[in-house]
C-alpha positions in Angstrom: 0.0 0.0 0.0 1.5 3.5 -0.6 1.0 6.8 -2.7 2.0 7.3 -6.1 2.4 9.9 -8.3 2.9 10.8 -12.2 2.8 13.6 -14.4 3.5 13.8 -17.9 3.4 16.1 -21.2 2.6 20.0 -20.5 0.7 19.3 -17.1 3.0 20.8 -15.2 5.7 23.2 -17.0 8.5 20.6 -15.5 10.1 21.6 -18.7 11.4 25.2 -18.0 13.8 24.0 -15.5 14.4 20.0 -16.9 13.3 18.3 -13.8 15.1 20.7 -11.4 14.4 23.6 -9.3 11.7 25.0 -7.6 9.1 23.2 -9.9 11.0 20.1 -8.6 10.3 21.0 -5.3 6.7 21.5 -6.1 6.5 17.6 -7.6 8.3 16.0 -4.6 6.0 18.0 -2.3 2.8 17.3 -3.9 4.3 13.7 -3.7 5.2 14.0 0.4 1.7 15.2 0.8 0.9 11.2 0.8 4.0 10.6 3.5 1.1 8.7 5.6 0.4 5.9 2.7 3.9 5.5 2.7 6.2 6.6 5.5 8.9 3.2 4.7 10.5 5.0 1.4 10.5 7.6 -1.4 11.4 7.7 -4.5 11.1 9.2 -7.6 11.8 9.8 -11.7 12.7 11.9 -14.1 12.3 11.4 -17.7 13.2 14.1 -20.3 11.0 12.4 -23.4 11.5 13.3 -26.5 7.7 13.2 -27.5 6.1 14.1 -24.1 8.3 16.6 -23.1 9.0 15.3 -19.3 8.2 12.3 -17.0 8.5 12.6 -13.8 7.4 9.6 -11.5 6.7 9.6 -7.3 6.2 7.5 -5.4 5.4 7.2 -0.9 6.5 3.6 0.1 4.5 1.3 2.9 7.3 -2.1 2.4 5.0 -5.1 2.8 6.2 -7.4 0.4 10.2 -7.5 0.1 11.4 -4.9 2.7 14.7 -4.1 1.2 15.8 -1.7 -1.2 15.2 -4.3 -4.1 11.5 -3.5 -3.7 11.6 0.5 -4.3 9.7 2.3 -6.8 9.5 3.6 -9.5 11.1 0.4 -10.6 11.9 -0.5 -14.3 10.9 -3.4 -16.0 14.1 -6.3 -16.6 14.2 -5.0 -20.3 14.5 -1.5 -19.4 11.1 -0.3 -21.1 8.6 0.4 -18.8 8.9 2.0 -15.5 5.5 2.0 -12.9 4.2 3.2 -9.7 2.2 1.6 -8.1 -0.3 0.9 -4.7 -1.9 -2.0 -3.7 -1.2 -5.7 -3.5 -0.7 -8.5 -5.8 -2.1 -12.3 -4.4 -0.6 -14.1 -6.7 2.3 -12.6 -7.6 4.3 -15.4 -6.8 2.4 -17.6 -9.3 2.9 -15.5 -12.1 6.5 -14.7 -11.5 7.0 -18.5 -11.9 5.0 -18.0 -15.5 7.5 -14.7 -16.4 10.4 -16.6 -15.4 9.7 -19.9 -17.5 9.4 -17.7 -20.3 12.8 -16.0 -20.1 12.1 -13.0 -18.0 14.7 -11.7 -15.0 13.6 -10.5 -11.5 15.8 -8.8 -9.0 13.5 -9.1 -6.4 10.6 -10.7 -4.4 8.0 -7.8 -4.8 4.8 -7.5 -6.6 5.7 -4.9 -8.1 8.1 -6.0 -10.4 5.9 -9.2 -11.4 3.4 -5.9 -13.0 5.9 -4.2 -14.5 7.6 -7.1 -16.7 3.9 -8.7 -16.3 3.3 -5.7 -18.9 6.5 -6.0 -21.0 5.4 -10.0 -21.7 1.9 -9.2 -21.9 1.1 -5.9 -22.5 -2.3 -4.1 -21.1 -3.3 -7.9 -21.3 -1.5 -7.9 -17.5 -4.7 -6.3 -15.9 -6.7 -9.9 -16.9 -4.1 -11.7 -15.1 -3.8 -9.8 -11.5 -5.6 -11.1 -8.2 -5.5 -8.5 -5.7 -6.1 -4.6 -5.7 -4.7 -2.3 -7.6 -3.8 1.2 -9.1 -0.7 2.0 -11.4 0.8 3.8 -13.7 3.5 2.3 -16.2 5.3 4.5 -18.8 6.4 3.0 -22.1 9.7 5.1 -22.6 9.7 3.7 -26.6 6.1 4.8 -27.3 5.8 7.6 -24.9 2.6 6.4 -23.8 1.6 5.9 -20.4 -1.0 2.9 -19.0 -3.0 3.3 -15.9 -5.2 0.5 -14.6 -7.2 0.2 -11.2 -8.8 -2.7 -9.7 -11.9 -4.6 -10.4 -14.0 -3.6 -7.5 -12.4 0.0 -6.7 -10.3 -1.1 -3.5 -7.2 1.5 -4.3 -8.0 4.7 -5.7 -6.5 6.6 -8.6 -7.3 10.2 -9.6 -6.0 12.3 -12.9 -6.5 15.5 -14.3 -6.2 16.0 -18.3 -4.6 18.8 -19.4 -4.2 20.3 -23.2 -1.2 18.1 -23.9 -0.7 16.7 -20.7 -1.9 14.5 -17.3 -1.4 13.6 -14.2 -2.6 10.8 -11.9 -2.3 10.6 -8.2 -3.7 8.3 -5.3 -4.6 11.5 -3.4 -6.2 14.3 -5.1 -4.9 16.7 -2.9 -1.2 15.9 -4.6 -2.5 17.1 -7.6 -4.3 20.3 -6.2 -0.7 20.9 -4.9 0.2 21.1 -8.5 -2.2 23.7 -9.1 -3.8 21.7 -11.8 -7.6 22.0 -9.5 -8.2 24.9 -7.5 -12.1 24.8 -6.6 -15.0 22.5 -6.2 -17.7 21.5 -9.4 -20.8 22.8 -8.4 -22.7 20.0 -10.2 -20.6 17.3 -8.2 -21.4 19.6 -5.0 -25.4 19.1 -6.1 -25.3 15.7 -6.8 -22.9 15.0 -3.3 -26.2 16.9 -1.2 -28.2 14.2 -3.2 -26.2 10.9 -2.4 -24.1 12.4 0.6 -20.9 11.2 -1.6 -19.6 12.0 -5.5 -20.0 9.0 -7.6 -17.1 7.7 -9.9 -16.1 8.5 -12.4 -16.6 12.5 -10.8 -15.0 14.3 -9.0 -15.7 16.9 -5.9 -12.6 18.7 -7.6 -13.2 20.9 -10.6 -11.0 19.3 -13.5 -10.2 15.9 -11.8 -11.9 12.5 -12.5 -11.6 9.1 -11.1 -10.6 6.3 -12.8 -14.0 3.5 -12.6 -13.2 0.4 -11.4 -12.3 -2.2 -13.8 -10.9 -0.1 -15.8 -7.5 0.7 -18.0 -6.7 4.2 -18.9 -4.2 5.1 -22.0 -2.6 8.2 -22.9 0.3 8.9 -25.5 1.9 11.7 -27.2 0.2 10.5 -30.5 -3.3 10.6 -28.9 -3.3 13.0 -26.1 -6.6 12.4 -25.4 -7.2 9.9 -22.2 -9.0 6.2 -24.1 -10.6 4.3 -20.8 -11.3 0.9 -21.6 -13.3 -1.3 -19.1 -11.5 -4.7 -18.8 -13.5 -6.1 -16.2 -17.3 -5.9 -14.6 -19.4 -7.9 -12.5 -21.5 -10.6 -13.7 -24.6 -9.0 -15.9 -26.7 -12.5 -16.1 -26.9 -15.7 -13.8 -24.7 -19.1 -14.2 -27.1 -21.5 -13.6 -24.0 -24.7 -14.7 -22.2 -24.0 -11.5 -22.5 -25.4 -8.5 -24.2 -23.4 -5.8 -23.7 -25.4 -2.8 -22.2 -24.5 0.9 -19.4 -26.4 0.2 -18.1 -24.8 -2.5 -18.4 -21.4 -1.5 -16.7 -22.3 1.5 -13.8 -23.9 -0.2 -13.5 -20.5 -2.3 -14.1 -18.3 0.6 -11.0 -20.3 2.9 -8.6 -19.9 -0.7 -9.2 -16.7 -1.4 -8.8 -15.4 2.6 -5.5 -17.3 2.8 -3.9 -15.5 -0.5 -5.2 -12.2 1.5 -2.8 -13.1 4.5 0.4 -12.8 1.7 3.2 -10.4 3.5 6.2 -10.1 4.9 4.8 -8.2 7.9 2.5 -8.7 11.0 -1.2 -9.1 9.8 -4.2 -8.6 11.9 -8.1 -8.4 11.4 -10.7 -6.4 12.3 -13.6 -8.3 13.9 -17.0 -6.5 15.0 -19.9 -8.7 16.0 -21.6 -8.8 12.7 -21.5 -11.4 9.9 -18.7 -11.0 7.2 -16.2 -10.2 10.1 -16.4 -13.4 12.0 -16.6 -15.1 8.8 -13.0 -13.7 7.6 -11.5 -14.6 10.8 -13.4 -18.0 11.2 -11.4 -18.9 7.5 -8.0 -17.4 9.1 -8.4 -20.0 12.6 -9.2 -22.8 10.4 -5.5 -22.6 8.2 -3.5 -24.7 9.0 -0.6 -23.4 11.5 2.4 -23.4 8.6 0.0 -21.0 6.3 -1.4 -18.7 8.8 0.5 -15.9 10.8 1.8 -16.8 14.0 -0.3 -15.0 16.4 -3.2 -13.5 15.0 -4.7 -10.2 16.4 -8.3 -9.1 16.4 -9.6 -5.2 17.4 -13.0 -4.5 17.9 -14.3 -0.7 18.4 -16.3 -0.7 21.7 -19.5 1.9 22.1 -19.7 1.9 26.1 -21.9 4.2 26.0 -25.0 1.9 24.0 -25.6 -1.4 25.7 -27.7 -2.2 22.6 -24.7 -0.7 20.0 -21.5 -2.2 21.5 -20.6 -5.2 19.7 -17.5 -5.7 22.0 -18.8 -8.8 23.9 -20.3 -10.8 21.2 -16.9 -9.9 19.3 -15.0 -11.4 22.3 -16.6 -14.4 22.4 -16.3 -15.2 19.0 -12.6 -14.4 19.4 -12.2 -16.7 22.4 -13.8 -19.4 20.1 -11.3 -19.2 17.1 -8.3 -18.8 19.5 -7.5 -15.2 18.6 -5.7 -12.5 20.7 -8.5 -9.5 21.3 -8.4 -6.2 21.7 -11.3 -3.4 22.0 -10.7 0.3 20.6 -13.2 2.5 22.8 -15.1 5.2 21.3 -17.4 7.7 23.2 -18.6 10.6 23.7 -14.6 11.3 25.4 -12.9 10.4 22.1 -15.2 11.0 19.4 -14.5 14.8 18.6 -11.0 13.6 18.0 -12.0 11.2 15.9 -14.2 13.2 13.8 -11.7 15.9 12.9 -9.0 13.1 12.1 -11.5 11.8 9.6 -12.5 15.1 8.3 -8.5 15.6 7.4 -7.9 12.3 6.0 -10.3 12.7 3.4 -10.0 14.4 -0.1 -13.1 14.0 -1.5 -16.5 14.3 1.1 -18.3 12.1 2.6 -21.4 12.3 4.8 -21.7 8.7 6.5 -20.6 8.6 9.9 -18.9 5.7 9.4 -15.5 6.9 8.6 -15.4 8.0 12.2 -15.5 4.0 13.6 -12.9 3.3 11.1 -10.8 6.3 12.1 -10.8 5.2 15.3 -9.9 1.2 15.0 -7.5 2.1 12.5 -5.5 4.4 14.7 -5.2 1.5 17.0 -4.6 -1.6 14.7 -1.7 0.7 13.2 0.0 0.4 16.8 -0.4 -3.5 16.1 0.3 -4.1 13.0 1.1 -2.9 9.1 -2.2 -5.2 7.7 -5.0 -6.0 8.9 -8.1 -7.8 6.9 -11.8 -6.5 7.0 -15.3 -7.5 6.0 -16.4 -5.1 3.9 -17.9 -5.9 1.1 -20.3 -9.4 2.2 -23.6 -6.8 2.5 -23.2 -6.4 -1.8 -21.9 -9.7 -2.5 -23.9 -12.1 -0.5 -27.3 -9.6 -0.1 -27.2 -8.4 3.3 -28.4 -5.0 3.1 -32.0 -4.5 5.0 -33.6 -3.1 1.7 -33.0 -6.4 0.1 -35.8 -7.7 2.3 -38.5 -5.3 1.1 -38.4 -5.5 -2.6 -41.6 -5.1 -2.8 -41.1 -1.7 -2.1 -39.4 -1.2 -5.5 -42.1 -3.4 -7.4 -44.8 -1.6 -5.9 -46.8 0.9 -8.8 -45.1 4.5 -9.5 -48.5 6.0 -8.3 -49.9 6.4 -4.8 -52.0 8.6 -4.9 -53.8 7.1 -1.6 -50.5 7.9 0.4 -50.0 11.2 -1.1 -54.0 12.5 -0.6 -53.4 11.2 3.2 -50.2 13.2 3.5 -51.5 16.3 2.0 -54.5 16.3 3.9 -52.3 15.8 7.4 -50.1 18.8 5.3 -47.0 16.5 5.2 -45.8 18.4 2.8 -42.0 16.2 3.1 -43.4 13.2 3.0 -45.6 13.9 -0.4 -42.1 15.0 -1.7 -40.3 11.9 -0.8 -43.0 9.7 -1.9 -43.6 11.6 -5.3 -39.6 11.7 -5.5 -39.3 7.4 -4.8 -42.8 7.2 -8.0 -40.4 8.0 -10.2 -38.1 5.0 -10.4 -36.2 2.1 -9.1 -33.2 3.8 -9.0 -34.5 6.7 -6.9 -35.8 4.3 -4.6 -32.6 3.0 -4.4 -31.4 6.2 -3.4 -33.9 6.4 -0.5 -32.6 3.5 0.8 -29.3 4.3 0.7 -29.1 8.2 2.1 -32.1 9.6 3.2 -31.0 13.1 2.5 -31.4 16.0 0.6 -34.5 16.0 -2.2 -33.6 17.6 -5.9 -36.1 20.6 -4.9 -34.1 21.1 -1.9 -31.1 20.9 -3.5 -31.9 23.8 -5.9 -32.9 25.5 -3.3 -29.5 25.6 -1.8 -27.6 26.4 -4.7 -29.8 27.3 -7.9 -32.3 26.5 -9.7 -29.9 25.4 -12.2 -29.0 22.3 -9.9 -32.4 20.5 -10.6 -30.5 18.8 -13.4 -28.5 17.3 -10.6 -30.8 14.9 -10.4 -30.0 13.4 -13.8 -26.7 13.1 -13.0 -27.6 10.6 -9.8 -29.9 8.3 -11.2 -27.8 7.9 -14.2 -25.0 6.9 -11.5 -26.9 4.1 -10.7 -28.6 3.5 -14.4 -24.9 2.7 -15.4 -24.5 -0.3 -13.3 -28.2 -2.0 -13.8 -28.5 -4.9 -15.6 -31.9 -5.7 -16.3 -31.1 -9.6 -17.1 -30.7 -9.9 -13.5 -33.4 -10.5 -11.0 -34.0 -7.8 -8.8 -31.7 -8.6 -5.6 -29.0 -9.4 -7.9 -29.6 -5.9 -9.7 -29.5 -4.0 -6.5 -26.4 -5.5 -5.2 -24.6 -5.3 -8.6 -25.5 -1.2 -8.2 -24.7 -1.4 -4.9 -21.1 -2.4 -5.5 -20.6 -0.2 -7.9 -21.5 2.8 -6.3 -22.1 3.4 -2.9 -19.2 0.2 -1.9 -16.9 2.0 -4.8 -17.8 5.5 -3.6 -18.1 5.3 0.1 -17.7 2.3 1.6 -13.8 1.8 0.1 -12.6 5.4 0.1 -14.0 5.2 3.9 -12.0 2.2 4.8 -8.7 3.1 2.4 -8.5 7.3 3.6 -8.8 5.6 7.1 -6.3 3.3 7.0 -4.0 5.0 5.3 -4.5 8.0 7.2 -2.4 5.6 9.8 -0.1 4.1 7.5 -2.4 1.0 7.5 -2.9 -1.4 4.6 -6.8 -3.1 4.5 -7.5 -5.5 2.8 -11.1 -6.7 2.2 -11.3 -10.3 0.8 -15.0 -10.6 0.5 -14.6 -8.2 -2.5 -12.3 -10.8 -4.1 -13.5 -10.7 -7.8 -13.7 -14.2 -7.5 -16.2 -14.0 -4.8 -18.1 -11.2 -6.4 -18.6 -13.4 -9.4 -19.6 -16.3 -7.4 -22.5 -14.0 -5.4 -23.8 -11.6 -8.2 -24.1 -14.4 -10.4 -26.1 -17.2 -8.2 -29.5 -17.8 -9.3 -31.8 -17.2 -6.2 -32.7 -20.1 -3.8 -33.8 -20.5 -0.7 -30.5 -21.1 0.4 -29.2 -18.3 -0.4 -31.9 -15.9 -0.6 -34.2 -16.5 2.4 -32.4 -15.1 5.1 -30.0 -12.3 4.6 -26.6 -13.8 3.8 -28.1 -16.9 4.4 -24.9 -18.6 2.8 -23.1 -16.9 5.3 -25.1 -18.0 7.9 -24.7 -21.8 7.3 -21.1 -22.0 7.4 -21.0 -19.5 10.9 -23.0 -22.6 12.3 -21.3 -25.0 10.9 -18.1 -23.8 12.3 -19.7 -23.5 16.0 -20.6 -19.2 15.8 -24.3 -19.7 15.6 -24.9 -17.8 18.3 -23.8 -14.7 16.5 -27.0 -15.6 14.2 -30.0 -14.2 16.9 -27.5 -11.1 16.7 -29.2 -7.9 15.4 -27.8 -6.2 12.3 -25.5 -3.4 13.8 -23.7 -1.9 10.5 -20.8 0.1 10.9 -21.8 3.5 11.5 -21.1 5.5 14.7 -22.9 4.6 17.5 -21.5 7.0 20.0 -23.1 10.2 21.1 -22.9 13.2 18.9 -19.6 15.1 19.8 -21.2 18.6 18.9 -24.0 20.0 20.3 -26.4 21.5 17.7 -25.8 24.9 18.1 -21.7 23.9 17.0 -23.0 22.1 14.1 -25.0 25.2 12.7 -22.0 27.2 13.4 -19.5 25.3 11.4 -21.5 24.9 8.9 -23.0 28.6 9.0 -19.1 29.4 8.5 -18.4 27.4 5.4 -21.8 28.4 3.3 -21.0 31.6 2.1 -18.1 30.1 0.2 -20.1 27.1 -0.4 -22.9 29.2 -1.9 -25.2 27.7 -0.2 -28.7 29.6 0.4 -29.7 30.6 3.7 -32.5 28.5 3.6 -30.0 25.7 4.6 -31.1 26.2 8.4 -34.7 25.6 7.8 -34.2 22.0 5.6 -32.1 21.0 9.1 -34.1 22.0 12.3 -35.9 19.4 14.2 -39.2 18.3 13.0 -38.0 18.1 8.9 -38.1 14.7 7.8 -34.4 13.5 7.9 -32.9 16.7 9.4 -30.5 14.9 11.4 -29.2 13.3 8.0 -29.4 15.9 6.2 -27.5 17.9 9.2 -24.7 15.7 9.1 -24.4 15.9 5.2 -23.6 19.5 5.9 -21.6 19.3 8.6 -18.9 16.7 7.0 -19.2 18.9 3.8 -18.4 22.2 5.5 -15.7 20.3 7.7 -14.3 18.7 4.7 -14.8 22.3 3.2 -12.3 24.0 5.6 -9.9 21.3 6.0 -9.6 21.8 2.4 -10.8 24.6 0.6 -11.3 27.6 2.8 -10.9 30.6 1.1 -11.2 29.2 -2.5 -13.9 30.0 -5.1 -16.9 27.5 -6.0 
């Protein structure tokens, strides 16, 4: 896991002063902005090219496979071609390497790294087909001037860029490239459409200029064709396999391979383990390895809400613990260390985000990265196995568009909020969806805020989700496949990486395994799978002696402690940021108590003015 960094052409005028100077300065500290993703090494290259101009590669180290020098970056391929930076891991690196060097290729090392980078000189962009793990890179061809950029299948690492007139830059933290001066301000139609979802869905950008690179996909840019050509390479199944088998048994064979090829490193690994699900699941697969393939002592760190008997997960999580034989520990959050908490999270993100979750992850990550430089999660089992509580009530998005029953009831009691919502969910599935997902801000509201030129904003967030339907699929299986490929891409990964890596923290979340996400998104429904949320999931926890974590309520991840900040600091942080936010002054009446999801829609504005300061202050919108 680390920070890279790459600009090439005119992006930056690197030219004026051939890689030297103050402009040099200006590279490497846009670079060290990401020292937390990787505080092990630095590196970095220059490349006066003919075609482009200048090269100039970065790159923020976190060793976790080969820990010598032999595993620095940027790092050249054994012909001398291609160079790459890169962030994330490879699982099968080892595997492949044994493929490169049967067919003649040289290594001088033991990272992953090096199996991309002459991955790509044997098999060109064909490499991306061939990776198990997660991933974002860059590689530049020195002989065609042309440089390749992939990112994993699922999201996992991120990887912004910014295209220039004859040049571009890519970077895993957007603020590196704002350091560049290449984005100064925030896109007013992202800002909309963030009020909407209460995040900026790929392949946008909070950042006026900058873009994501989807998931799944492989980006190429040359001198000869300046213009960036994305090319998705990978995405989740669109149609069921009905020839495979679907039983326990085989799940659970691919569920214990692909958790032990997520415990590859040559440094301590531990796990984070709350008392849900996909949690004890991973860590059930880890206690079952057999000693010779599973770390030595194995760590597990639970965030504890003292403050909710209901909330705290801490106790079911130790006695789960105590039953696979793994050390414990519990990370307390409360009302005494959840200001802290917030305004870490608020600083380790560079684009917005408005679920409270970020805050729990903050705080276990903190304290796993006292324990450990890897640690293995759950995320990801609520979209690939169906656990989310609106896959329970699809009736709810088969129901007819009209109802005009509810809405004559509600306008006679003058609900005025509720005819809006239930006008706003008529219109389709995916603005159900939406509903479901963030109960926030409506379209009419949100051009309220900021214009009546934002109504279009709308648009722009169902046609998020529109992009990731496939209408071959039954309905549970179309609402997961959306749900992975946006609010898991948009929130629930950049949450867990920014986190993380805020502490100099690799995660690593096997349940989004591409091989597992096939295996779910494609399985025809069946009792066995479909009756029960994660009901696959639930056969094997009993099977392996954890069904008592089955009469468990679904918890989620989201903060359970008490509010830090009282209302009346809430309105005046956010009072502070929206006069350069342009928001309307009728902010404070879609937020005061009695509004139908004011405390939502309160906390949307709160993490965006936060996020807003931390950031931004002072800039135009």
């Amino acid at each position: 896991m680390c920070g890279l960094i790459c600009v090439a052409g005119t992006a930056v005028p690197l030219d004026r002063a051939r890689g030297s100077g103050a402009c040099l300065a200006t590279l490497r500290g846009a670079r060290d902005l990401m020292a937390r993703r990787g505080p092990d090494d630095v590196g970095e290259r220059y490349v006066a090219d003919e075609a482009l101009r200048h090269v100039w590669l970065g790159h923020r180290r976190l060793a976790i496979q080969d820990l010598t020098p032999a595993g620095a970056q940027p790092m050249a391929s054994d012909c001398g071609r291609y160079e790459i930076v890169f962030n994330g891991e490879i699982y099968n690196a080892p595997e492949l390497r044994g493929v490169l060097q049967q067919a003649g290729r040289g290594f001088s090392s033991t990272s992953d790294t090096e199996v991309i980078v002459t991955g790509f000189a044997e098999w060109g962009p064909a490499i991306v087909d061939r990776l198990v793990g997660m991933f974002a890179f860059v590689i530049y061809d020195r002989q065609a001037s042309a440089l390749f950029a992939a990112r994993d299948r699922v999201g996992i690492k991120p990887l912004q860029y910014v295209a220039t007139e004859g040049g571009i830059a890519f970077a895993s933290d957007v603020r590196a490239l704002k350091h560049l001066g290449l984005i100064q301000s925030v896109d007013r139609q992202a800002l909309g459409v963030y009020l909407l979802l209460g995040y900026v869905p790929t392949p946008h950008s909070i950042w006026r200029g900058a873009a994501r690179l989807p998931a799944g996909c492989c980006l190429s840019w040359s001198a000869a064709e300046p213009h960036p050509r994305i090319r998705q390479y990978w995405a989740p199944p669109d149609d069921l396999d009905t020839e495979s088998s679907r039983s326990v048994e085989a799940f659970e064979a691919l569920l214990d391979r692909v958790i032990e090829d997520h415990l590859l490193a040559d440094v301590p690994v531990g796990t984070f383990l709350s008392g849900g699900l996909d949690s004890s699941l991973v860590a059930s697969s880890i206690s079952r390895l057999p000693r010779d393939r599973r770390p030595d002592s194995l760590t597990a760190m639970t965030v504890a809400y003292s403050e909710s008997r209901a909330d705290n997960e801490a106790p079911i999580a130790r006695r789960t613990a105590e039953c696979l034989g793994l050390d414990w520990r519990e990370v307390g959050l409360d009302a005494s260390n959840a200001a802290g908490a917030h305004e870490e999270a608020f600083r380790a993100l560079d684009e917005p985000l408005s679920f409270n979750a970020v805050v729990s992850q903050i705080a276990i990550a903190s304290a796993g990265a006292r324990e450990f430089k890897v640690v293995l999660t759950g995320d990801g089992g609520d979209e690939v196995l169906g656990g989310y509580r609106w896959y329970e009530s699809l009736e709810d998005f088969t129901r007819p568009a009209s109802a005009l029953d509810d809405l004559t009831t509600f306008a006679r009691k003058r609900r005025w909020d509720a005819v809006r919502i239930r006008r706003f969910e008529s219109r389709s599935l995916y603005h159900r969806q939406m509903r479901r997902v963030t109960r926030g801000f409506l379209p009419g509201e949100v051009a309220d805020l900021l214009g009546p030129e934002m109504r279009h904003c709308e648009d722009a967030a169902v046609e998020a989700l529109r992009r990731h339907d496939a209408p071959r699929l039954p309905l549970k299986r179309r609402l997961q496949r959306i749900d992975l490929m946006t609010f898991c891409q948009d929130v629930v990964l950049p949450k867990v990486d920014k986190a993380t890596m805020h502490y100099s923290l690799e995660a690593r979340p096997p349940l989004l395994d591409h091989r597992l996400v096939e295996w779910g998104l494609s399985a025809p429904l069946s009792a066995q799978l479909d009756d029960q949320p994660k009901g696959l999931l639930r056969q094997i926890l009993a099977r392996r002696g954890l069904g008592f974590l089955l009469d468990e309520p679904k918890r989620g991840f989201s903060l359970k402690s008490s509010n830090p900040y009282s209302e009346g600091d809430m309105l005046e942080r956010i009072a502070a940021a929206a006069p350069d936010l342009g928001l309307a002054p009728r902010w404070r009446d879609l937020v005061r108590p009695g509004r139908i999801a004011a405390e939502t829609k309160m906390r949307n504005l709160l993490f965006l003015s936060a996020w807003f300061t931390a950031n931004l202050r002072g800039s135009p919108v």
